[in-house]
N, C-alpha and C positions, 0 to 999 in steps of 0.2 A: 376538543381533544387537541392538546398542544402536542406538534412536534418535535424531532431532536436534531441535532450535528452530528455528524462521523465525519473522522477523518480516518482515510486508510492508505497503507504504507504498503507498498511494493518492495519487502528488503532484499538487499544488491549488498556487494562487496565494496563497489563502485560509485554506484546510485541507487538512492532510496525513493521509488516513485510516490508520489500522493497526490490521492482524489478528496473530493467535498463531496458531502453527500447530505440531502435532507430526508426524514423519515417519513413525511408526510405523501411524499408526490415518489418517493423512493427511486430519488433517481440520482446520478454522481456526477461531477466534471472534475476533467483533469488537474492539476496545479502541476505548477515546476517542479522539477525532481530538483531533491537534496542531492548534494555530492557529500560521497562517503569516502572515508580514508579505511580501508580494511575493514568498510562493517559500519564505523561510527560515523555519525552525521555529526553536525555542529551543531550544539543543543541548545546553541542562541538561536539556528536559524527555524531548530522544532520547537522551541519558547512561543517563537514570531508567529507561526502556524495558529498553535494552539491560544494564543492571544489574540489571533484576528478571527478565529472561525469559532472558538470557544465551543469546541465538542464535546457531546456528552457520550460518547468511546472511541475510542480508537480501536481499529480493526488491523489486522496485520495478517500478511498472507504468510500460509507457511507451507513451503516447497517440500512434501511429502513424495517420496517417491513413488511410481506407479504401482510397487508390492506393497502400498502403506507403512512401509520401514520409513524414520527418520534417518537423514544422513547429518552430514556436518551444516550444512548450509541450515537445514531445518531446525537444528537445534542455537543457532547463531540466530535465525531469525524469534525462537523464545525469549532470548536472552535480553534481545536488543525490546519488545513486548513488554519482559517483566521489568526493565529498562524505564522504559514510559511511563508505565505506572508507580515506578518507585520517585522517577521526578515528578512527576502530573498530577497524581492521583487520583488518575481519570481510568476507569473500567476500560481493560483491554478485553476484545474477542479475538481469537486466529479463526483462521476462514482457509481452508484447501485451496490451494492455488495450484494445481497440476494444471500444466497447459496453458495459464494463463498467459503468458509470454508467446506462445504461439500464436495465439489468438490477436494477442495486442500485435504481433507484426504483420498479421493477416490487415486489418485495421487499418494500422499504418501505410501497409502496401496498396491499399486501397486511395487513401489519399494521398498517392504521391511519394513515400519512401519512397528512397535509393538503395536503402539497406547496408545502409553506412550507419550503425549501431551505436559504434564506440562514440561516434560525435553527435548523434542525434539519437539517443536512447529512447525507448517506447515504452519504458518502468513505469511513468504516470498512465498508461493507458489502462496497463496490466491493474495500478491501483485502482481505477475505476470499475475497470470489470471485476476483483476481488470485491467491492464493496455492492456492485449489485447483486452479486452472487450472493454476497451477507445479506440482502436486504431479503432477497427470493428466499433465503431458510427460515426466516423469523417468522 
């Protein structure tokens, strides 16, 4: 039984977190977060991504809010998804990410954060735990 790639995106305004993830051992590591100008990344630096880890989906969280209403963010983060896929044409999944962010600064604060965000964002953690969340639904 061969396994697959994922890659999965933590979307920010700011920063777009991203983890690696294999399917087999179903487990995810951090990567560098993208820097976002209002949302978009630099789609050389997601080209580079998807050229070195060659994933077979991309996952993407989408920030639903706690009543399961979509707000603007949630729907920024479809966009930027159906995005992916119209350059990649690599299968996207969203994945619920309520909380995620809290969790990833729980994490962080664990190893040491200051909780100084702006300059040391915890997005790639947040992407990690979105993709194991993904891997525990499947």
């Amino acid at each position: 039984m061969a396994g697959f790639t994922a890659l999965a995106f933590d979307y920010g305004l700011k920063n777009i977190g991203v983890a690696v993830g294999q399917s087999l051992i179903q487990s995810a590591g951090e990567l560098n977060a993208l820097k976002a100008r209002d949302g978009i990344p630099s789609w050389e630096d997601v080209a580079a991504l998807i050229d070195e880890w060659q994933p077979s989906i991309l996952v993407v969280g989408m920030p639903l809010n706690m009543d399961d209403s979509e707000g603007e963010l949630a729907r920024r983060s479809q966009k930027f998804g159906k995005r992916l896929h119209g350059r990649f044409h690599i299968d996207v999944a969203f994945v619920d990410e309520r909380l995620s962010t809290r969790e990833a600064k729980q994490i962080a604060s664990e190893r040491g954060h200051r909780g100084d965000y702006a300059n040391a964002p915890v997005d790639s953690i947040a992407a990690r735990l979105l993709l194991e969340s993904w891997w525990r639904s499947q």
